[in-house]
PyMOL Python script that loads the backbone (N, CA, C, O; Angstrom):
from pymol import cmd

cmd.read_pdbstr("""\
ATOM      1  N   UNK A   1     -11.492   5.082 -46.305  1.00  0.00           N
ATOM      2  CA  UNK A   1     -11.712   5.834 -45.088  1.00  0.00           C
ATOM      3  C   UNK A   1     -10.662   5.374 -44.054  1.00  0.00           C
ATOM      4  O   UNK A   1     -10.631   4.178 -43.766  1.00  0.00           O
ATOM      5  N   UNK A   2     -10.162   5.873 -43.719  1.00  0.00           N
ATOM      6  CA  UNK A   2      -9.153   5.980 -42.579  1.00  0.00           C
ATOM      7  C   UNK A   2      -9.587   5.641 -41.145  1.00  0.00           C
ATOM      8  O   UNK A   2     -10.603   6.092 -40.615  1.00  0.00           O
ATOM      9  N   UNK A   3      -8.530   4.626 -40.455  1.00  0.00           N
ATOM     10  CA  UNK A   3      -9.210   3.952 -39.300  1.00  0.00           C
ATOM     11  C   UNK A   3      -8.071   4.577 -38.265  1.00  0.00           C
ATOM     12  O   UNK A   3      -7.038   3.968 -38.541  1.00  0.00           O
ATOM     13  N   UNK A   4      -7.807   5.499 -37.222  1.00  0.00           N
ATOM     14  CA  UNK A   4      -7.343   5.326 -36.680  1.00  0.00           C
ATOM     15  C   UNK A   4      -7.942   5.245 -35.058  1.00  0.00           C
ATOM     16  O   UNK A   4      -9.129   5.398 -34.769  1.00  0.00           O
ATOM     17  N   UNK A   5      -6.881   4.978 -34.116  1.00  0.00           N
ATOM     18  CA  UNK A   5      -6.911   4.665 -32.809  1.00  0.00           C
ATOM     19  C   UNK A   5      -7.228   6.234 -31.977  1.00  0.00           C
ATOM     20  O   UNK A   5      -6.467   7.116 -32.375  1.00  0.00           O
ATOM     21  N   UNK A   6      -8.149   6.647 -30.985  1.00  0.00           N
ATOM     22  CA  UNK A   6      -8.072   7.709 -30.621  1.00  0.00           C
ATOM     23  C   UNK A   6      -8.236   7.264 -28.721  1.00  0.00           C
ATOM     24  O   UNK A   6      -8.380   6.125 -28.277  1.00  0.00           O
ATOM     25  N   UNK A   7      -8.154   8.568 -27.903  1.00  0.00           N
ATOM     26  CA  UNK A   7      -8.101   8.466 -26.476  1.00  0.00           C
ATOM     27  C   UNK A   7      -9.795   9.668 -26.618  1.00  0.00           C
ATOM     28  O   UNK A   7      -9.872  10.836 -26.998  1.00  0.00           O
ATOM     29  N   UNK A   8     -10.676   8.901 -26.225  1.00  0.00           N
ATOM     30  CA  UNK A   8     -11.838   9.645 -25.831  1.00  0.00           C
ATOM     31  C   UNK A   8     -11.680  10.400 -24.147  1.00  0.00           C
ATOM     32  O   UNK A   8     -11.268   9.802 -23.153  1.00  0.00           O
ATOM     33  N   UNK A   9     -12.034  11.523 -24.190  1.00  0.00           N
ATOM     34  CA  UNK A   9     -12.719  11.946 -22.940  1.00  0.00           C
ATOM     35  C   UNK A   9     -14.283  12.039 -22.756  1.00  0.00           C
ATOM     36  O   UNK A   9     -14.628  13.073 -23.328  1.00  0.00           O
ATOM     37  N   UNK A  10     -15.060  11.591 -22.365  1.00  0.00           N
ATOM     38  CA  UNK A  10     -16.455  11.614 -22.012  1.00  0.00           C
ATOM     39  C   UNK A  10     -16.868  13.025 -21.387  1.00  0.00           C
ATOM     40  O   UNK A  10     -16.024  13.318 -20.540  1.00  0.00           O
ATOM     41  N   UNK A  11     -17.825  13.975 -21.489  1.00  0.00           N
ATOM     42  CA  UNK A  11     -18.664  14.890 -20.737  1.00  0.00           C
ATOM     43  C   UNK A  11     -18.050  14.578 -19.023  1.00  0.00           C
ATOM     44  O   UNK A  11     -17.543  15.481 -18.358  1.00  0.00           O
ATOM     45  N   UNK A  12     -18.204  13.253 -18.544  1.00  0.00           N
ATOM     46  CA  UNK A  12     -18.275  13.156 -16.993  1.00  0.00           C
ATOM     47  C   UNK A  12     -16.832  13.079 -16.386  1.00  0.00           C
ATOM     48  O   UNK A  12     -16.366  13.168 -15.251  1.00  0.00           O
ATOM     49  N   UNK A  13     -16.276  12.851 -17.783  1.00  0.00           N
ATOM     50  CA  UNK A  13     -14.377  12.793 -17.033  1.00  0.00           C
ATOM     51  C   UNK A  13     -13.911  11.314 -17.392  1.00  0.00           C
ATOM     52  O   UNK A  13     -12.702  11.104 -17.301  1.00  0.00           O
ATOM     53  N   UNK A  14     -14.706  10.300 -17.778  1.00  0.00           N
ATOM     54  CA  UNK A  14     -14.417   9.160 -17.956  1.00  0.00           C
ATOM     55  C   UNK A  14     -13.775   8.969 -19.311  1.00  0.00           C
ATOM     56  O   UNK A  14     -14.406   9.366 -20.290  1.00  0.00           O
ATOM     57  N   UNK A  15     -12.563   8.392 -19.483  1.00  0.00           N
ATOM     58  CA  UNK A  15     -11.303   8.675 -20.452  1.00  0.00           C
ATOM     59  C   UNK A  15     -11.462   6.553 -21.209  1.00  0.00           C
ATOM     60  O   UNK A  15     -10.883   5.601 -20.687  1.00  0.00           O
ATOM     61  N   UNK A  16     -12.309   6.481 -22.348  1.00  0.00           N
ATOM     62  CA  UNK A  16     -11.680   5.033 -23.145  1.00  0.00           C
ATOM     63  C   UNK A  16     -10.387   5.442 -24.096  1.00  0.00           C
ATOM     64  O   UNK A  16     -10.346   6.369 -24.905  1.00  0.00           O
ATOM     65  N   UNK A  17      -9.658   4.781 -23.871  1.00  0.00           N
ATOM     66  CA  UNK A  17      -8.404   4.682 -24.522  1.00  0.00           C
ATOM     67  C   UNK A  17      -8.301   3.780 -25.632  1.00  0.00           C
ATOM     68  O   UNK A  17      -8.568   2.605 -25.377  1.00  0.00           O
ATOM     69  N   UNK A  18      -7.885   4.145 -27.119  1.00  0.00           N
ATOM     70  CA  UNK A  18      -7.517   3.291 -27.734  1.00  0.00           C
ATOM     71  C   UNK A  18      -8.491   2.694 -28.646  1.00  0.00           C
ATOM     72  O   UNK A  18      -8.372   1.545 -29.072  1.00  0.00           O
ATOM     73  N   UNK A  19      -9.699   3.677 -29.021  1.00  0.00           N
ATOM     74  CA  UNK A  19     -11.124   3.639 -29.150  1.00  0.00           C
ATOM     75  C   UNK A  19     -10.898   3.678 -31.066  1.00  0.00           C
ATOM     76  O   UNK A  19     -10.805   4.717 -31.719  1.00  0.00           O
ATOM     77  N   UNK A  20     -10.850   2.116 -31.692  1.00  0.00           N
ATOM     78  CA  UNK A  20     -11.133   2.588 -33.058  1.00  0.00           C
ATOM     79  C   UNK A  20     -12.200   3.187 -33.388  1.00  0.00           C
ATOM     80  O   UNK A  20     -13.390   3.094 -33.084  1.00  0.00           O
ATOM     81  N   UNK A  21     -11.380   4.024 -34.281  1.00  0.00           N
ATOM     82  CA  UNK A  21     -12.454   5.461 -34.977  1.00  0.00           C
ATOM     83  C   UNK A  21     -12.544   5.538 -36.446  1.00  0.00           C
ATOM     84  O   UNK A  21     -11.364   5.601 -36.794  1.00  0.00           O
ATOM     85  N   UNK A  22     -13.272   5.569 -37.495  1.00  0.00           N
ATOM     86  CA  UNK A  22     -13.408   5.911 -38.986  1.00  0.00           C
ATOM     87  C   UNK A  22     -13.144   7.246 -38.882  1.00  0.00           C
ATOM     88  O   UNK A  22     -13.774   7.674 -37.914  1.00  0.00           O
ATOM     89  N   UNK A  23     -12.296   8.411 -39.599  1.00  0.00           N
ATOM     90  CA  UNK A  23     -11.942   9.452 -40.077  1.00  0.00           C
ATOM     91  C   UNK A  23     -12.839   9.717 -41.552  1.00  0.00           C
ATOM     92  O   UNK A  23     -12.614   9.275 -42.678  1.00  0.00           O
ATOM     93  N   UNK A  24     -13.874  10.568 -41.088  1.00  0.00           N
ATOM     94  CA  UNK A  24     -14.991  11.356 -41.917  1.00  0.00           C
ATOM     95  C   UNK A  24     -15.634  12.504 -41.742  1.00  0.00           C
ATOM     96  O   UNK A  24     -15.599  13.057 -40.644  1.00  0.00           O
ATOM     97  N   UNK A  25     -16.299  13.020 -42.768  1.00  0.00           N
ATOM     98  CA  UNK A  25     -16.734  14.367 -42.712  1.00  0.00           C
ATOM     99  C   UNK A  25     -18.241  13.893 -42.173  1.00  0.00           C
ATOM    100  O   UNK A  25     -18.750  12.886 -42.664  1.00  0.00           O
ATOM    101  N   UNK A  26     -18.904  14.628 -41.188  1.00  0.00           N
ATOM    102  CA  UNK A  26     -20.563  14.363 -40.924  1.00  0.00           C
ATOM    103  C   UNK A  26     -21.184  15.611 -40.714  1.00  0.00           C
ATOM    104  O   UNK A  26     -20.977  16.427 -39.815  1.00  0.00           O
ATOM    105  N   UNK A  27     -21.985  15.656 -41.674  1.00  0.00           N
ATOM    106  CA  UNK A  27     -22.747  17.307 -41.962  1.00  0.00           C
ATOM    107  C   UNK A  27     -23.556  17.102 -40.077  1.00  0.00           C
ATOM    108  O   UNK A  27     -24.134  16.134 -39.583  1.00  0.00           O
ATOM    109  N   UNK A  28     -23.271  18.314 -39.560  1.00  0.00           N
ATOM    110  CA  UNK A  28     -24.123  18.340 -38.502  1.00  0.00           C
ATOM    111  C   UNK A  28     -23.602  17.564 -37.256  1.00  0.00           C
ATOM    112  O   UNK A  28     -24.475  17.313 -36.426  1.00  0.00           O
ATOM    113  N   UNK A  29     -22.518  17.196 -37.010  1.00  0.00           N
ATOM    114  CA  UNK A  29     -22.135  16.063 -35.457  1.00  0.00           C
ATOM    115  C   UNK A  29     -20.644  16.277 -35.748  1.00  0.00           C
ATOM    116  O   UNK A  29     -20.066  16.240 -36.835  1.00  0.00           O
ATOM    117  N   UNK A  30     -20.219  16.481 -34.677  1.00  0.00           N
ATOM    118  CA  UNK A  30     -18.656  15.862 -34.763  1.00  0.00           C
ATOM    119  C   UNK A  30     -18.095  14.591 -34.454  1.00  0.00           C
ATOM    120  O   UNK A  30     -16.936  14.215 -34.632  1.00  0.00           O
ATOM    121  N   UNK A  31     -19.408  13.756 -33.795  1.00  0.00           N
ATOM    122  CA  UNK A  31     -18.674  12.127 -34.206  1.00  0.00           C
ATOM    123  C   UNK A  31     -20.030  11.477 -33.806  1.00  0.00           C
ATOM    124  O   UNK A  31     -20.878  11.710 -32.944  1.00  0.00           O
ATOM    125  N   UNK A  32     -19.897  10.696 -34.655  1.00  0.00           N
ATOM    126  CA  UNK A  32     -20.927   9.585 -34.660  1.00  0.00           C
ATOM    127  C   UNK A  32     -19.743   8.280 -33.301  1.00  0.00           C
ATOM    128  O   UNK A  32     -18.547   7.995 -33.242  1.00  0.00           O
ATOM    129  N   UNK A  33     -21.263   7.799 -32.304  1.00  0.00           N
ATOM    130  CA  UNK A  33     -20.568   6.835 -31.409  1.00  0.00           C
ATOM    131  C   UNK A  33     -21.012   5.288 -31.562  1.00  0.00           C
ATOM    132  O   UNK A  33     -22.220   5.309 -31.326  1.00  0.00           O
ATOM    133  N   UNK A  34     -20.796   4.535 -31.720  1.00  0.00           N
ATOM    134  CA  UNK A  34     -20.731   3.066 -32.364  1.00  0.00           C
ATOM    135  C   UNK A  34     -20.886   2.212 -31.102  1.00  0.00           C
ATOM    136  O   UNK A  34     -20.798   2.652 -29.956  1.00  0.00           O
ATOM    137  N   UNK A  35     -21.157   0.778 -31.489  1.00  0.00           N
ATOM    138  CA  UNK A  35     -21.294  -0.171 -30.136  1.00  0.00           C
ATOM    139  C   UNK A  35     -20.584  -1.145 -29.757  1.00  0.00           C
ATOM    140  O   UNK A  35     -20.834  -2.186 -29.150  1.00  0.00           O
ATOM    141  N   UNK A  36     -19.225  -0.469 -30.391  1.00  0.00           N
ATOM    142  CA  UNK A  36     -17.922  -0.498 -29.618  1.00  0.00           C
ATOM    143  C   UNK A  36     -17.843   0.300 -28.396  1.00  0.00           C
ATOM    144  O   UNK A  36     -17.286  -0.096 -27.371  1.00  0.00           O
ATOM    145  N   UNK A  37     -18.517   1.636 -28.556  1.00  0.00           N
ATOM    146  CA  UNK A  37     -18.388   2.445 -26.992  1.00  0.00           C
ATOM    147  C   UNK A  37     -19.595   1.958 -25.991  1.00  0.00           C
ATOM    148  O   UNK A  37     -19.472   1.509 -24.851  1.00  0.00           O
ATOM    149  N   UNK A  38     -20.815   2.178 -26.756  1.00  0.00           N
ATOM    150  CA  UNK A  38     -22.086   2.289 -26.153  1.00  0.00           C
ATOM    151  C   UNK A  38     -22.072   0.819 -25.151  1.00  0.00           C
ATOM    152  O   UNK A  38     -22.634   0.759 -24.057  1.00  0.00           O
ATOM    153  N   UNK A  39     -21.392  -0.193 -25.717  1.00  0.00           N
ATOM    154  CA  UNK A  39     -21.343  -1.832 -24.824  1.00  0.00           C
ATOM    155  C   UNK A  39     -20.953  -1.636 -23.751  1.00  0.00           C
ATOM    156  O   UNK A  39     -21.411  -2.398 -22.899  1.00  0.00           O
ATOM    157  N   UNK A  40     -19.898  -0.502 -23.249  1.00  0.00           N
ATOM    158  CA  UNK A  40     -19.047  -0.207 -22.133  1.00  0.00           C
ATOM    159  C   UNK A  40     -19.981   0.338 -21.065  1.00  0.00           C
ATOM    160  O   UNK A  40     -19.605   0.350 -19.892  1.00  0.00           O
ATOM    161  N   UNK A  41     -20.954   0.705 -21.348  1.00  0.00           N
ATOM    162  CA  UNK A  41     -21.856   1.338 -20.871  1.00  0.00           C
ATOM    163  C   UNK A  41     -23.448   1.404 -20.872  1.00  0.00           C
ATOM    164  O   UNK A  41     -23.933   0.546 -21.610  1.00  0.00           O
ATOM    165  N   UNK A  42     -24.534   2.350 -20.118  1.00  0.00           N
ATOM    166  CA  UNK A  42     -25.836   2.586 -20.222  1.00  0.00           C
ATOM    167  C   UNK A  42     -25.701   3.540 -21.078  1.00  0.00           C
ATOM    168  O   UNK A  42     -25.076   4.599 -21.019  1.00  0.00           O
ATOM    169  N   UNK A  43     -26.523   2.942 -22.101  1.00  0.00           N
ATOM    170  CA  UNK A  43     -27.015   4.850 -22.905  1.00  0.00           C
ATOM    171  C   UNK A  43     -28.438   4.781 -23.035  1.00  0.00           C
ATOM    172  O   UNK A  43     -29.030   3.711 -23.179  1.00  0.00           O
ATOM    173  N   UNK A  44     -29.007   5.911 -22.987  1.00  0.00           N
ATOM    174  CA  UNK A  44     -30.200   6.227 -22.657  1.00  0.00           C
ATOM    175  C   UNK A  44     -30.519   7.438 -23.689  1.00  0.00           C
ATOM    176  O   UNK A  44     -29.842   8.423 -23.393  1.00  0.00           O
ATOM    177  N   UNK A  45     -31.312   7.638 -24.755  1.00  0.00           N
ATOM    178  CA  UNK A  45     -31.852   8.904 -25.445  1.00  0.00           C
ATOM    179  C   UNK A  45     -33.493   8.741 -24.997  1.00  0.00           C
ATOM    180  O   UNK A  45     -34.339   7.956 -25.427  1.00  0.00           O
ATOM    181  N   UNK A  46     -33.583   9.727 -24.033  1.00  0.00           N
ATOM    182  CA  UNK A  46     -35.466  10.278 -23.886  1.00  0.00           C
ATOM    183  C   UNK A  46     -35.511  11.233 -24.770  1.00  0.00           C
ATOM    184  O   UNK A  46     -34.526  11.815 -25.225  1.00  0.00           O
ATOM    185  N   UNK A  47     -37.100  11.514 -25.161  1.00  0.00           N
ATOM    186  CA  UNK A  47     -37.774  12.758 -25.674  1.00  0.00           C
ATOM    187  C   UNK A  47     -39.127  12.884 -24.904  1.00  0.00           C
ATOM    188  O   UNK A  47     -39.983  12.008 -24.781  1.00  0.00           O
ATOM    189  N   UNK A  48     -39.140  14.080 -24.441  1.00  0.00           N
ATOM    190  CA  UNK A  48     -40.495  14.894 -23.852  1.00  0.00           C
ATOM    191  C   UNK A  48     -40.602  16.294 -24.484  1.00  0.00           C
ATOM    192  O   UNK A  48     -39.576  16.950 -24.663  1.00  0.00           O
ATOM    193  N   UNK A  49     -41.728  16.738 -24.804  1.00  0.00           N
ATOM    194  CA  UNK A  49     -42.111  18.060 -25.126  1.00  0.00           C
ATOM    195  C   UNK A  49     -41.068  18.378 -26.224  1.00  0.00           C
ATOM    196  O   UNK A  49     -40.508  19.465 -26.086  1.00  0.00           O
ATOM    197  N   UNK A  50     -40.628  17.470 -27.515  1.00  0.00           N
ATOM    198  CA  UNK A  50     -39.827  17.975 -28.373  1.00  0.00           C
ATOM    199  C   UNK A  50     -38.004  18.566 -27.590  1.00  0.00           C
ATOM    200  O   UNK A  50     -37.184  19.438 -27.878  1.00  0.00           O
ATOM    201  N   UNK A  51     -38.097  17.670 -26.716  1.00  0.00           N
ATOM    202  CA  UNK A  51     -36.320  18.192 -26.252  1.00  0.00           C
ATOM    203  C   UNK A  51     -36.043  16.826 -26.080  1.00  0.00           C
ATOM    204  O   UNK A  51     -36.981  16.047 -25.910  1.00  0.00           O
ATOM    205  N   UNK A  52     -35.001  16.472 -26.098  1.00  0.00           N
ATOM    206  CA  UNK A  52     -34.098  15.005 -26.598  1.00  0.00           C
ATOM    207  C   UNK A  52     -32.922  14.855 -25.482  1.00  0.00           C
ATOM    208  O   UNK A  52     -31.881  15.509 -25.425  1.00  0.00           O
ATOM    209  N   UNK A  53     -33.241  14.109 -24.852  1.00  0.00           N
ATOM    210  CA  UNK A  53     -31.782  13.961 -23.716  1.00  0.00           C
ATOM    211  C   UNK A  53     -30.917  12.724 -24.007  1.00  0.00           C
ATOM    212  O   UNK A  53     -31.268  11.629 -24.447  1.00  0.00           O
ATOM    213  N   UNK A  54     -29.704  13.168 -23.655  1.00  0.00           N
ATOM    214  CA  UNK A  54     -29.208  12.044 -24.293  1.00  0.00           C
ATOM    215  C   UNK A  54     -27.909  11.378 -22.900  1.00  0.00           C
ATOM    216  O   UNK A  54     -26.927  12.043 -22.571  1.00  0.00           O
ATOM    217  N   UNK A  55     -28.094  10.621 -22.570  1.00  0.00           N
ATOM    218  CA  UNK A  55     -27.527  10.168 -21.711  1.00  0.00           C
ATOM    219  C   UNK A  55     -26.419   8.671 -21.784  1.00  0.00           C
ATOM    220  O   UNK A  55     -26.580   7.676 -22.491  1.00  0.00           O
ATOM    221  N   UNK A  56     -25.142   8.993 -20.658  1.00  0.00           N
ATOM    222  CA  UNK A  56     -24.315   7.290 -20.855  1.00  0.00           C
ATOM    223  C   UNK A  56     -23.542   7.751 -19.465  1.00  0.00           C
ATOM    224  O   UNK A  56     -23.115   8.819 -19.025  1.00  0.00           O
ATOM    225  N   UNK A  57     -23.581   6.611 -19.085  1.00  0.00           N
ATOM    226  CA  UNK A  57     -22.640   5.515 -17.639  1.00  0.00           C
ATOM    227  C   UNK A  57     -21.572   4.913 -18.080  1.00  0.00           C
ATOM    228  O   UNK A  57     -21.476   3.950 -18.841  1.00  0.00           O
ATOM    229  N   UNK A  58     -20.664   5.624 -17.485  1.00  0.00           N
ATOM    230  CA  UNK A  58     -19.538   3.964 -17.839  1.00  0.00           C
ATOM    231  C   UNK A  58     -18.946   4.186 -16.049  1.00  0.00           C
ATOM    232  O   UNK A  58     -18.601   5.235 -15.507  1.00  0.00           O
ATOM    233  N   UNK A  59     -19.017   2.417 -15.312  1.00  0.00           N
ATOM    234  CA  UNK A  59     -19.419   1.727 -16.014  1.00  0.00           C
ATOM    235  C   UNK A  59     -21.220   1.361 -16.011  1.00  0.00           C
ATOM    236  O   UNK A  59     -22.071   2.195 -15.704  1.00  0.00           O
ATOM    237  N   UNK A  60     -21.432   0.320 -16.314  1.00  0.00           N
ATOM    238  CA  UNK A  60     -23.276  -0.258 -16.859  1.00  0.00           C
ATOM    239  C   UNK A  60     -23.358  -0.414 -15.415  1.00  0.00           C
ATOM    240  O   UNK A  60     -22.650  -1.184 -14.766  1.00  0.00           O
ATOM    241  N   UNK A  61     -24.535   0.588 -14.797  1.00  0.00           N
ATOM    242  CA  UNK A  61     -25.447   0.346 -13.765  1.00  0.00           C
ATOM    243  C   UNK A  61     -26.256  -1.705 -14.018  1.00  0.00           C
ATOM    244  O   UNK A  61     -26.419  -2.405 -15.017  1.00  0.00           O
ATOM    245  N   UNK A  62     -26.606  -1.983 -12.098  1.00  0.00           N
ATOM    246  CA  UNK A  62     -26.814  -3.456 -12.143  1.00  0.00           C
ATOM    247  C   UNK A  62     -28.015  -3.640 -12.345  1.00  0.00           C
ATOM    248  O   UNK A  62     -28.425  -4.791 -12.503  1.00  0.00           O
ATOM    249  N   UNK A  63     -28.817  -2.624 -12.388  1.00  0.00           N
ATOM    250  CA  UNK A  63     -30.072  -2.319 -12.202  1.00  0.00           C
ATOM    251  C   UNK A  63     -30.324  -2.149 -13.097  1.00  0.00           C
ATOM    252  O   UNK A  63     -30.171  -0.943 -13.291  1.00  0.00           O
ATOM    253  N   UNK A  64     -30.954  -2.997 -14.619  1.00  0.00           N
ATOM    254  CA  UNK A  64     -31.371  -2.407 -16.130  1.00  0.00           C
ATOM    255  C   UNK A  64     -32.338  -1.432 -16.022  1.00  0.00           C
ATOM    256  O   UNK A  64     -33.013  -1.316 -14.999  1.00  0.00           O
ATOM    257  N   UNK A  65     -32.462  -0.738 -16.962  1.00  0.00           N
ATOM    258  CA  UNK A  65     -34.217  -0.272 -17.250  1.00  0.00           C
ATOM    259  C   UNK A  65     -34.505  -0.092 -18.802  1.00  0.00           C
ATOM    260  O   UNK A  65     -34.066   0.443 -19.820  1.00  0.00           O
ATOM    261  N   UNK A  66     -35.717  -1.034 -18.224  1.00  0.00           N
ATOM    262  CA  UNK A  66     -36.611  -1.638 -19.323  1.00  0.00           C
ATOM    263  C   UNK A  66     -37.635  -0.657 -19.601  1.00  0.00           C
ATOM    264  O   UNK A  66     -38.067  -0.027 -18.636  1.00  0.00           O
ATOM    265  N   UNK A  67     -38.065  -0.434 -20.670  1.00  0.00           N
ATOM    266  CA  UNK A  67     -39.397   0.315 -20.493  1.00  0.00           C
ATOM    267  C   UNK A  67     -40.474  -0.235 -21.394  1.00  0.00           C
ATOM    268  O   UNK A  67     -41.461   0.291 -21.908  1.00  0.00           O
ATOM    269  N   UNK A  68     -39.939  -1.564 -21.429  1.00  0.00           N
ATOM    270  CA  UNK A  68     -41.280  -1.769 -22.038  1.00  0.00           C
ATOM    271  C   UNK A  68     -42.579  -2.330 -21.000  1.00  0.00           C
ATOM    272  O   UNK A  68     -43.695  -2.609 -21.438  1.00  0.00           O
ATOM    273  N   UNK A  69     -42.301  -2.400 -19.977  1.00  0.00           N
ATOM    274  CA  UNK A  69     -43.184  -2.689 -19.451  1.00  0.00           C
ATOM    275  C   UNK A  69     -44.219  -0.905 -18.552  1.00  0.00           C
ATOM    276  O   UNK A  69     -45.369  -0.634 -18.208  1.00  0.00           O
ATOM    277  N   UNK A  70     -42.698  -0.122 -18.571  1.00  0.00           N
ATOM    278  CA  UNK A  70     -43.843   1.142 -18.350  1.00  0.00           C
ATOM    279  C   UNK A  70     -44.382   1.452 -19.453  1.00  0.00           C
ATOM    280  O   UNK A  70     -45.247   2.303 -19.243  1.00  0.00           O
ATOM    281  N   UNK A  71     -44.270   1.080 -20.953  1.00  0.00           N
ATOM    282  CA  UNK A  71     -44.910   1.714 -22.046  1.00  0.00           C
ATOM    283  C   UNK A  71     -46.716   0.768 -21.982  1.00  0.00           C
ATOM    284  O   UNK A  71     -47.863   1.004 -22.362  1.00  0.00           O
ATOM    285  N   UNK A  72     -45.997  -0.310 -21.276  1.00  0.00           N
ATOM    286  CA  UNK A  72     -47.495  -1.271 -21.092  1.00  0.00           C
ATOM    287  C   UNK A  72     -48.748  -0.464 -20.588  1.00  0.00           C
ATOM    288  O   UNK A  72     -49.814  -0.151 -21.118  1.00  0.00           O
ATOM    289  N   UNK A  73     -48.080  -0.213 -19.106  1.00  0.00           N
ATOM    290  CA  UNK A  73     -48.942   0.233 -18.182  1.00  0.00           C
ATOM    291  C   UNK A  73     -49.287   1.198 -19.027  1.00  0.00           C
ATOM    292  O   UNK A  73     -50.501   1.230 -19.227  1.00  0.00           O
ATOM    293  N   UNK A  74     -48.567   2.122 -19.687  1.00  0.00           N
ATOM    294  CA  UNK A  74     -49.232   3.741 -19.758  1.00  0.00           C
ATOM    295  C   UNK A  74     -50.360   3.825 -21.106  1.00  0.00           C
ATOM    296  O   UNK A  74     -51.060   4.703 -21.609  1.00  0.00           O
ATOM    297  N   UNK A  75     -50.087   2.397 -21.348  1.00  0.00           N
ATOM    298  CA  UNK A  75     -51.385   2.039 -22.355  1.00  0.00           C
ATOM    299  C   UNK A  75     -52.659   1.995 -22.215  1.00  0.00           C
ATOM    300  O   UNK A  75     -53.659   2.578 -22.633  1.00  0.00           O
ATOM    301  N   UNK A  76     -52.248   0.777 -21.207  1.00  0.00           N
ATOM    302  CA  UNK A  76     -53.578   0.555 -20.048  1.00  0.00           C
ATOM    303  C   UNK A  76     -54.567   1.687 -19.720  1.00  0.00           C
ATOM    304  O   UNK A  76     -55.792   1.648 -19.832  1.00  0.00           O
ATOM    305  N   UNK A  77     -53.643   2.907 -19.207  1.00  0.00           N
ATOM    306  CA  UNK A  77     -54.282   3.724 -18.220  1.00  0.00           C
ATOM    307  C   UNK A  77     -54.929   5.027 -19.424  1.00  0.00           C
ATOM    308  O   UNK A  77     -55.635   5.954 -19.027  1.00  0.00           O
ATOM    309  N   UNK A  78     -54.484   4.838 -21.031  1.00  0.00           N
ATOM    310  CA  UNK A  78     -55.259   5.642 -22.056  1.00  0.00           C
ATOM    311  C   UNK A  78     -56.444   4.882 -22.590  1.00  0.00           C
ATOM    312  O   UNK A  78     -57.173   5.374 -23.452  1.00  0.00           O
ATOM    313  N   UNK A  79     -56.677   3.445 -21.980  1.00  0.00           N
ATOM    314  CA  UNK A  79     -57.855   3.091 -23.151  1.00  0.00           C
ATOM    315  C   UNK A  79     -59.023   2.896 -22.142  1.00  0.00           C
ATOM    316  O   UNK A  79     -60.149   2.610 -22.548  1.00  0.00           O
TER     317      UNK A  79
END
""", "prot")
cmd.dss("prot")
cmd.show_as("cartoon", "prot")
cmd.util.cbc("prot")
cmd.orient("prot")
């Protein structure tokens, strides 16, 4: 499989340069993103009502979010 070097553009305008890439066929996606990119940044995938959002920052907000502690609460408040 073939490794070369590529210049990403992001959805928001934000440009990584120089981004090793594997050269492959993927039924269904035109690129799988690795944590070589995702480190540069927040990524975030929600699901509500069967729709899937998929979200990324570059650069990483200072402010994490955790959710395991809202998955706590929202336990709490079903039993």
């Amino acid at each position: 499989m073939p490794i070369v070097l590529i210049n990403l553009i992001l959805p928001n305008g934000i440009q990584v340069n120089e981004v090793r890439a594997a050269v492959s066929k993927i039924e269904g996606a035109d690129m799988l993103i690795g944590m070589n990119l995702i480190q540069l940044g927040d990524f975030s995938i929600s699901n509500w009502d069967i729709k899937t959002v998929f979200t990324f920052a570059i650069p990483p907000f200072q402010n994490r979010t955790d959710l395991y502690e809202k998955a706590i609460a929202v336990s709490k408040r079903k039993k």
